[in-house]
C-alpha atoms as one frame of an Amber mdcrd trajectory, in Angstrom:
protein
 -79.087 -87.772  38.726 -82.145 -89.087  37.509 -82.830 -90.336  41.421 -82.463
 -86.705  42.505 -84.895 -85.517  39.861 -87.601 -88.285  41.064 -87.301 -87.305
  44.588 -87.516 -83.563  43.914 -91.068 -84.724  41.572 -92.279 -86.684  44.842
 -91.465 -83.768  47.081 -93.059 -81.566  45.502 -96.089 -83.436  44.944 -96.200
 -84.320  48.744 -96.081 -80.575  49.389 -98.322 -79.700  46.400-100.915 -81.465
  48.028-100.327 -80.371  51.887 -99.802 -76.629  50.079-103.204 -76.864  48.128
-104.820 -77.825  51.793-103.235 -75.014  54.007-100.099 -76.047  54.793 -97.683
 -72.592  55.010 -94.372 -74.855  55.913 -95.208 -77.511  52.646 -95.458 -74.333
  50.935 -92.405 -72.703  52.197 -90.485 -75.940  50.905 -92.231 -75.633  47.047
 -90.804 -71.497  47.593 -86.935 -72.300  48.573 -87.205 -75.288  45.784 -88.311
 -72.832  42.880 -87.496 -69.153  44.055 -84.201 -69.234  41.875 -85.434 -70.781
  38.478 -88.378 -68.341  38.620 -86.101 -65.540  39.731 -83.967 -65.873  37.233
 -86.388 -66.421  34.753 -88.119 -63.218  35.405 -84.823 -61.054  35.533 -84.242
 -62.789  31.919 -87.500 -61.182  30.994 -87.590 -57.937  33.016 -83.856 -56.850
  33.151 -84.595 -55.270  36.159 -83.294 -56.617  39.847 -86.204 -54.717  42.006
 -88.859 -55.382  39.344 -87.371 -59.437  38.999 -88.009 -59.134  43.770 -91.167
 -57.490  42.992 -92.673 -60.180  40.871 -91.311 -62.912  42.063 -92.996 -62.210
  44.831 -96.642 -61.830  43.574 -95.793 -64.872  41.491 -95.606 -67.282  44.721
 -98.534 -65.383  45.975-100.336 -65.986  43.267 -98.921 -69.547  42.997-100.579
 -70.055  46.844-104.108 -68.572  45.578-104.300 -70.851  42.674-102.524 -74.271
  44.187-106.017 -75.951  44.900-106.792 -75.289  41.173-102.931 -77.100  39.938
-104.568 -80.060  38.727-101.573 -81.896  38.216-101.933 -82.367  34.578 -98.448
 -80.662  34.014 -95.272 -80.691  36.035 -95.747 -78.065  38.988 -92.261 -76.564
  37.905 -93.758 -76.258  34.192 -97.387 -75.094  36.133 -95.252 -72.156  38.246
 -92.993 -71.248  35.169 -96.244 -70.473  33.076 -97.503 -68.244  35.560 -94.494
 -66.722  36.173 -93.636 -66.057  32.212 -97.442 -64.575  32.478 -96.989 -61.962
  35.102 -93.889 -60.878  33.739 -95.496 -60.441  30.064 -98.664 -58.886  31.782
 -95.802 -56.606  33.687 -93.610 -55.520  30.384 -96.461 -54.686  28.874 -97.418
 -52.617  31.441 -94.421 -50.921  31.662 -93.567 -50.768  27.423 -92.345 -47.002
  28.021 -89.499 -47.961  30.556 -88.497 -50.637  28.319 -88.570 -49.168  25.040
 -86.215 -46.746  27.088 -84.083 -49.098  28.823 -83.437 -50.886  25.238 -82.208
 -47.682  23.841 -79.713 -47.118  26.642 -78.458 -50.951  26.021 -78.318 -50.568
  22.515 -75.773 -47.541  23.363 -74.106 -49.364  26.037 -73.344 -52.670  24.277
 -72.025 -50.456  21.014 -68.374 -50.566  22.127 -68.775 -54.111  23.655 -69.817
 -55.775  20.252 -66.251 -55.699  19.394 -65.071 -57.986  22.290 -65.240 -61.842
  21.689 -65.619 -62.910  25.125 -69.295 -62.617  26.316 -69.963 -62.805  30.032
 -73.157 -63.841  31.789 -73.639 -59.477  32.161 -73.008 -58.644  28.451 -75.353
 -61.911  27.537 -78.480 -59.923  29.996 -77.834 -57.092  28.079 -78.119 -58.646
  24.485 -81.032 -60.598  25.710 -83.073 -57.389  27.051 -82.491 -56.386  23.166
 -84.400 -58.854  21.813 -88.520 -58.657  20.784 -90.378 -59.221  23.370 -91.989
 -63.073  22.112 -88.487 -63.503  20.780 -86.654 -62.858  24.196 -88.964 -65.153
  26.125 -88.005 -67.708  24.046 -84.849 -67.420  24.020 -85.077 -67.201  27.702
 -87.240 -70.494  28.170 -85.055 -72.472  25.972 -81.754 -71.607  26.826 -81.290
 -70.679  29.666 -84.405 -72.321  31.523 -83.721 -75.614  29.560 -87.690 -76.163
  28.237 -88.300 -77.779  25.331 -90.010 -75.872  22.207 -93.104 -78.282  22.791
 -93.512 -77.074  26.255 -92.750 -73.236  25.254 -95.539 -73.621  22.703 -97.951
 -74.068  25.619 -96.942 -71.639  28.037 -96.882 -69.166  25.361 -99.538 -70.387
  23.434 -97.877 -70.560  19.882 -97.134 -72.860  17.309 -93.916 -75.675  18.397
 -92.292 -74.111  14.816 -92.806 -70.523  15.856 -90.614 -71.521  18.748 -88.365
 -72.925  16.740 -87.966 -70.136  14.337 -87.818 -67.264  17.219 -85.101 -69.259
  19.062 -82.943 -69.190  16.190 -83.777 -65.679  15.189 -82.595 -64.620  18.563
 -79.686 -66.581  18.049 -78.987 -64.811  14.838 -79.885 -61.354  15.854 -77.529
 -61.611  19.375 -74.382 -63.170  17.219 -75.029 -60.050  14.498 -74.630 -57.613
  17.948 -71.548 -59.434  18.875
């Protein structure tokens, strides 16, 4: 496992670096290697399947402007994570109406499914989309995108104990729906 994980690092800094220089196929590679996690990440955040395509989208091309400015300092996973968790925020906020909205008509969806003890990965989206917004990214980034709280507390610029304490708030609040 750990073999895989050091050949993925050195493929991706081999195509970081033809990327950063021009290179649309290296690119291409650092796309089909990352498209998922930051898919799935964004759908977390946006509950929304054409607005998850949408950004995901002008994440990578926004990934391609800025490549010759990844300085390596990070991982580029962590590097295209943090801009992708920043163009969704920049997004929700943006679009605060339809979500305040869409949360209402989960809250009166999810009523008669609180009662039921088995959760699938559907009824999870929908308790997740509940959440705060600060409180749902973390909960996102932790869980289900496996970061630690260290790393969340730099992407999202917050205290490591305020990612603590909202991870196990969300916790609370989602078992308290169920």
């Amino acid at each position: 496992m750990k073999r895989f994980f050091r050949e993925r690092t050195l493929s991706d800094s081999n195509d970081i670096e033809l990327a950063a220089n021009g290179d649309k196929h290296a690119f291409k590679r650092l796309y089909e290697r990352h498209v998922r996690g930051v898919y799935g990440m964004v759908f977390r955040l946006t509950a929304d399947r054409s607005l998850a395509d949408d950004l995901v989208q002008e994440i990578f091309v926004q990934a391609w402007r800025s490549l010759p400015k990844f300085d390596g300092r990070a991982k580029f996973s962590t590097w295209l994570f943090s801009l992708a968790n920043n163009v969704g925020i920049t997004e929700m906020r943006k679009q605060s109406r339809w979500f305040k909205r869409n949360e209402r008509a989960v809250e009166y969806n999810t009523q008669d499914e609180a009662d039921s003890s088995d959760i699938d990965l559907g009824e999870l989206d929908k308790l997740i989309i509940r959440l705060p917004e600060q409180t749902r990214q973390v909960f996102v980034l932790h869980a289900l995108q496996d970061y630690s709280h260290q790393q969340i507390a730099d992407m999202l610029h917050i205290a490591e104990g305020t990612s603590k304490s909202q991870f196990f708030r969300a916790k609370k609040m989602m078992q308290e729906w169920l």
